[in-house]
BATI-936612 format. One record per residue (C-alpha): z, y, x. Coordinates in nm, 3 decimals. Example, Ala and Ser with C-alpha at 12.3 -4.5 7.8 and 13.67 -1.06 7.14 Angstrom:
BEGIN
+---------+---------+---------+
!      c3 !      c2 !      c1 !
+---------+---------+---------+
!   0.780 !  -0.450 !   1.230 !
!   0.714 !  -0.106 !   1.367 !
+---------+---------+---------+
//
This chain:
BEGIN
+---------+---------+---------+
!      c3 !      c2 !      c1 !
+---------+---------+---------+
!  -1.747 !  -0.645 !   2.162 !
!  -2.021 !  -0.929 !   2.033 !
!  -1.771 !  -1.027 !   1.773 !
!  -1.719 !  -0.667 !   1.674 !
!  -2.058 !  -0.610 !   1.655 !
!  -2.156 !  -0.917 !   1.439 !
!  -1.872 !  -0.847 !   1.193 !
!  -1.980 !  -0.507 !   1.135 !
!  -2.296 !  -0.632 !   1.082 !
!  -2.187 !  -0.842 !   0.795 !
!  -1.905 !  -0.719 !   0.685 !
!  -1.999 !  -0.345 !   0.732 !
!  -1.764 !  -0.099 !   0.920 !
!  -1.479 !  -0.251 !   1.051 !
!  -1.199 !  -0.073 !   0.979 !
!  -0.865 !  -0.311 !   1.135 !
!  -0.849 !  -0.647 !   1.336 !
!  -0.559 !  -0.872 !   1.387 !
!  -0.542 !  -1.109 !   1.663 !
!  -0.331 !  -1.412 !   1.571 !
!  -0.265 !  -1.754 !   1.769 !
!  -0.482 !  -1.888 !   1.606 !
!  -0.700 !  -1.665 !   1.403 !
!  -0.902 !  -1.332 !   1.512 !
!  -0.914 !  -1.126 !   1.145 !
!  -1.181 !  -0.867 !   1.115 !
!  -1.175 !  -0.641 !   0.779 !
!  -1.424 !  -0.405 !   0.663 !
!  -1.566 !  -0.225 !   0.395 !
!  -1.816 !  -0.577 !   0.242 !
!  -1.543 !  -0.815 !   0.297 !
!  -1.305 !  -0.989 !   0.566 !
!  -1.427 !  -1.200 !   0.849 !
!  -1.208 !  -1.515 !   1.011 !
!  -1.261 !  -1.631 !   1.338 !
!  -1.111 !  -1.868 !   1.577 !
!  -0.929 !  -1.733 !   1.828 !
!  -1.002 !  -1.961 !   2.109 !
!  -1.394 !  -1.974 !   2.100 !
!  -1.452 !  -1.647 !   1.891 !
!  -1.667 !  -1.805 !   1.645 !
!  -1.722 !  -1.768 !   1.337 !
!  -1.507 !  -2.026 !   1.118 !
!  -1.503 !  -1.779 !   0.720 !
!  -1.652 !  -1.497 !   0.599 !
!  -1.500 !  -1.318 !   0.244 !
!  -1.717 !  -1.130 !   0.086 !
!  -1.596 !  -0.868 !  -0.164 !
!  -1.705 !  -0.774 !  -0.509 !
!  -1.674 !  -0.431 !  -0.460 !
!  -1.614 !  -0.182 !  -0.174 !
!  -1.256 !  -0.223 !  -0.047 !
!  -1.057 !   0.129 !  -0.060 !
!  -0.764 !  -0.007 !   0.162 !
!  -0.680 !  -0.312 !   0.359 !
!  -0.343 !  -0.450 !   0.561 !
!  -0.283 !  -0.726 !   0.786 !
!  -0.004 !  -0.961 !   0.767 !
!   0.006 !  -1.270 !   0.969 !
!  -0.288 !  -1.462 !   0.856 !
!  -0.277 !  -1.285 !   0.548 !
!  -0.540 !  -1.001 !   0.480 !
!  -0.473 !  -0.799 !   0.188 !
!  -0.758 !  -0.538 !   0.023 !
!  -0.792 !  -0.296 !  -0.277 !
!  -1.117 !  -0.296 !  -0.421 !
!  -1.282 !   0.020 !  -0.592 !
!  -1.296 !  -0.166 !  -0.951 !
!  -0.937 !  -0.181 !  -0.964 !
!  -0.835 !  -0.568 !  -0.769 !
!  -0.606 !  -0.657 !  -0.535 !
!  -0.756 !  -0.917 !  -0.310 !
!  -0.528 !  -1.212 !  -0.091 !
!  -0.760 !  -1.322 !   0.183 !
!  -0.679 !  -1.667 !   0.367 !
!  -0.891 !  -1.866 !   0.600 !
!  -0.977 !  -2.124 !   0.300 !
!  -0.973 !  -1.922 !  -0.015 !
!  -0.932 !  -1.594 !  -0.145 !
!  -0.766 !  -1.469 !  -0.480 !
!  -0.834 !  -1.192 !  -0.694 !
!  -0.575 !  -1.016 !  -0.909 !
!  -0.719 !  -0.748 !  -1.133 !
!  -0.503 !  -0.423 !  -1.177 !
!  -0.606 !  -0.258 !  -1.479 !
!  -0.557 !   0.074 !  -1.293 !
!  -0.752 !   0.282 !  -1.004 !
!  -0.583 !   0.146 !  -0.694 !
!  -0.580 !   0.425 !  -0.382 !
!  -0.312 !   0.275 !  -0.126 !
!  -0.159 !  -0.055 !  -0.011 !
!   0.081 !  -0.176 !   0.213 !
!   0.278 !  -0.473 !   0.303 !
!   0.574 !  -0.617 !   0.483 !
!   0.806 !  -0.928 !   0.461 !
!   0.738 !  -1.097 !   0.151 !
!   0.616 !  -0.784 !  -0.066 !
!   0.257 !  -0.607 !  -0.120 !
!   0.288 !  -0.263 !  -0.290 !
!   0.022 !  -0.120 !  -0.433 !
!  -0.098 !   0.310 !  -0.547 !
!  -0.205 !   0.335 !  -0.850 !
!  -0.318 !   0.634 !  -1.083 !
!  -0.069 !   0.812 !  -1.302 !
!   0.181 !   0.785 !  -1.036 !
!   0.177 !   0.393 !  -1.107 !
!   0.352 !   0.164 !  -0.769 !
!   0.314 !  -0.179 !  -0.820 !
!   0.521 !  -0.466 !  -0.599 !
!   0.375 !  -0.857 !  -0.570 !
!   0.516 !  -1.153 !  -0.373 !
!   0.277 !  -1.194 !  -0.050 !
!   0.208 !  -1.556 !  -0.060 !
!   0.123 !  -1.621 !  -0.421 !
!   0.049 !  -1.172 !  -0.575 !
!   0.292 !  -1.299 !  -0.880 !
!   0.362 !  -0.953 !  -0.989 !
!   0.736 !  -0.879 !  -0.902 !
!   0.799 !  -0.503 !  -1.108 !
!   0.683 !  -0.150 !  -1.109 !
!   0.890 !   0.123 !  -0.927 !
!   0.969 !   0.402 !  -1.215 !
!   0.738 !   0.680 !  -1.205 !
!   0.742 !   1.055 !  -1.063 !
!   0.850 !   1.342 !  -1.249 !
!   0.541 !   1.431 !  -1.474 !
!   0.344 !   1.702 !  -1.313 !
!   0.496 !   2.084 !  -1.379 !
!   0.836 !   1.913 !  -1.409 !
!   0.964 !   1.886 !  -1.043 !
!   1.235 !   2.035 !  -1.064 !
!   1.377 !   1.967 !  -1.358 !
!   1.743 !   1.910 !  -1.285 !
!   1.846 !   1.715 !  -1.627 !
!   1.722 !   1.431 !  -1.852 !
!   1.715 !   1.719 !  -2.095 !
!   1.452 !   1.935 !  -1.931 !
!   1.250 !   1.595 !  -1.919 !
!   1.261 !   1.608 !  -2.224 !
!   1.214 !   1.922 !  -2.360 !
!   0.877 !   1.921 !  -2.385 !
!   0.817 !   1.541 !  -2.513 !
!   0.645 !   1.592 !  -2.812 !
!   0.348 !   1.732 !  -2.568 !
!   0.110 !   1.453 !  -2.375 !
!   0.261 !   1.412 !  -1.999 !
!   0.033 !   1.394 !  -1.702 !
!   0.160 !   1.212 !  -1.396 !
!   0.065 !   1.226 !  -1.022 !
!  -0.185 !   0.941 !  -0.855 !
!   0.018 !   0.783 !  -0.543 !
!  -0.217 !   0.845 !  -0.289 !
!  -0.028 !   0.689 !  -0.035 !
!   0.247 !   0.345 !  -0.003 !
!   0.426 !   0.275 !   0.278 !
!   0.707 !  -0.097 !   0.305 !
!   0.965 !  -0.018 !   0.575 !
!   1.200 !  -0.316 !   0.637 !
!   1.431 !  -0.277 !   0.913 !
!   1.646 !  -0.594 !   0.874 !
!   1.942 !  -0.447 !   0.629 !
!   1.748 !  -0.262 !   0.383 !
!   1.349 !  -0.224 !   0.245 !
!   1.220 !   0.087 !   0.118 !
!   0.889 !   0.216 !  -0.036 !
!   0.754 !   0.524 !   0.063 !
!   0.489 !   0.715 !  -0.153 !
!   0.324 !   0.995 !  -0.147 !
!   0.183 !   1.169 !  -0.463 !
!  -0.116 !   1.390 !  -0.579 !
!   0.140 !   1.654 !  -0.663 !
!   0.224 !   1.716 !  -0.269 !
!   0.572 !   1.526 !  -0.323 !
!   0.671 !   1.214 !  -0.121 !
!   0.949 !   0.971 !  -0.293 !
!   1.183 !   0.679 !  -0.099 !
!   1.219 !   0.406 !  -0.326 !
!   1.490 !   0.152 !  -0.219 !
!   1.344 !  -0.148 !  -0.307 !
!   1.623 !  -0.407 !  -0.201 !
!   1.616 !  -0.552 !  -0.544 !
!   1.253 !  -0.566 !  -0.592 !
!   1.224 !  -0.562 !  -0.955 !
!   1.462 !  -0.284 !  -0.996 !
!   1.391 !   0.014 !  -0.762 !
!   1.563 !   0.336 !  -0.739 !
!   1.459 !   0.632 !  -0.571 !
!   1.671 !   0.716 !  -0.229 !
!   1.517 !   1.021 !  -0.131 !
!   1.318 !   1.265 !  -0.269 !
!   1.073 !   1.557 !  -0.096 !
!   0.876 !   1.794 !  -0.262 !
!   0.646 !   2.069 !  -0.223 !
!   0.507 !   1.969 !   0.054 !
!   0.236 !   2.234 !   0.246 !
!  -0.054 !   2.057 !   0.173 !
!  -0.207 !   1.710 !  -0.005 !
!  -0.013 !   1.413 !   0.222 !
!  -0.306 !   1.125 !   0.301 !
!  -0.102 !   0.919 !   0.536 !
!   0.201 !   0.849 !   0.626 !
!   0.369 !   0.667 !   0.964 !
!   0.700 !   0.519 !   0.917 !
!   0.942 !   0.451 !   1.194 !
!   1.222 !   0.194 !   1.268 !
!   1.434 !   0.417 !   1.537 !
!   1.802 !   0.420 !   1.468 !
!   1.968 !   0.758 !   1.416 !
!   2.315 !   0.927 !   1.485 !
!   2.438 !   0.803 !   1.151 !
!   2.285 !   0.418 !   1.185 !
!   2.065 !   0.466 !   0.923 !
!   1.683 !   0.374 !   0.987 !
!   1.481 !   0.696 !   1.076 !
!   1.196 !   0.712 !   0.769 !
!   0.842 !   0.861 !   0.844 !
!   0.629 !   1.125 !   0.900 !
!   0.320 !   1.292 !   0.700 !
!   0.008 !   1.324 !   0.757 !
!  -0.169 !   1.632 !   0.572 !
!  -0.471 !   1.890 !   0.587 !
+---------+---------+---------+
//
């Protein structure tokens, strides 16, 4: 509880720790927070330059998105900053990717050790054209400017044979993106109109009937 207490006192609200074997990783809103596991003291302390908007735990790895638009790798001796060029909302990570939310339905994949960028996933439908059912309705209107949904929401899941991205846009509609050749996704599943804005989202590795991985559920208003 002491070592709770003194990292949200310098690293404001804590919002996820990760106990390692050797490492104790506190993240909040200032910055992240290293320290060692066997004597709880404190060994690092990364601050951020701006407020971080989301954060995930990986090993020893602590990942944030900042609110000026950076992803941020946080180790016990350095940290790196990547700047986006985009408003950044969600992040998530597993194996060897990070996949980041970005405005105008924008999903960006990195490797985890090193954030060398790695691809985009291809965008949403632009918003009003859901359910368009042909290239040509996609195009009907492409003389006019096209809006397209923020991701609000990414989600890895890796279950050993395949690895999917999960994302949920502004438009209430939640894409799978099969990801198994990272720089050249393709979307596995697609659900729209959902009943209200989706700010979460919980995936699950239970096997079904079929043997194929069970995805996720939403979490809405």
């Amino acid at each position: 509880m002491q070592v709770l207490g003194d990292a949200s006192l310098h690293g404001g609200k804590v919002k996820c720790v990760i106990w390692t074997a050797e490492w104790l990783i506190s993240c909040g809103i200032a910055g992240v927070m290293f320290w060692d596991a066997r004597c709880l003291e404190l060994v690092r302390q990364c601050a951020c330059p701006s407020p971080l908007c989301d954060l995930a735990l990986w090993g020893c790895y602590a990942f944030g998105i900042s609110a000026s638009g950076s992803l941020l790798l946080f180790k016990p001796k350095c940290t790196r900053i990547l700047p986006l060029d985009a408003e950044v909302f969600a992040l998530s990570c597993v194996g060897e990717l990070v996949v980041v939310g970005c405005t105008a339905g924008i999903v960006r994949l990195f490797q985890m050790a090193t954030l060398a960028y790695v691809g985009d996933l291809p965008r949403p439908p632009p918003l009003g054209l859901q359910n368009a059912t042909s290239q040509r309705d996609l195009l009907a209107d492409d003389d006019q400017p096209q809006s397209y949904p923020s991701t609000l929401c990414v989600r890895l899941l890796c279950d050993g044979t395949s690895t999917r991205v999960a994302a949920a846009y502004a438009d209430r509609s939640l894409l799978v993106w099969d990801v198994e050749i990272p720089y050249a996704g393709v979307k596995y599943r697609s659900f729209l109109h959902h009943s209200s804005c989706i700010w979460d989202l919980k995936c699950f590795e239970k096997k079904t009937k079929d043997d194929s991985p069970g995805l996720s559920s939403t979490i809405s208003e």
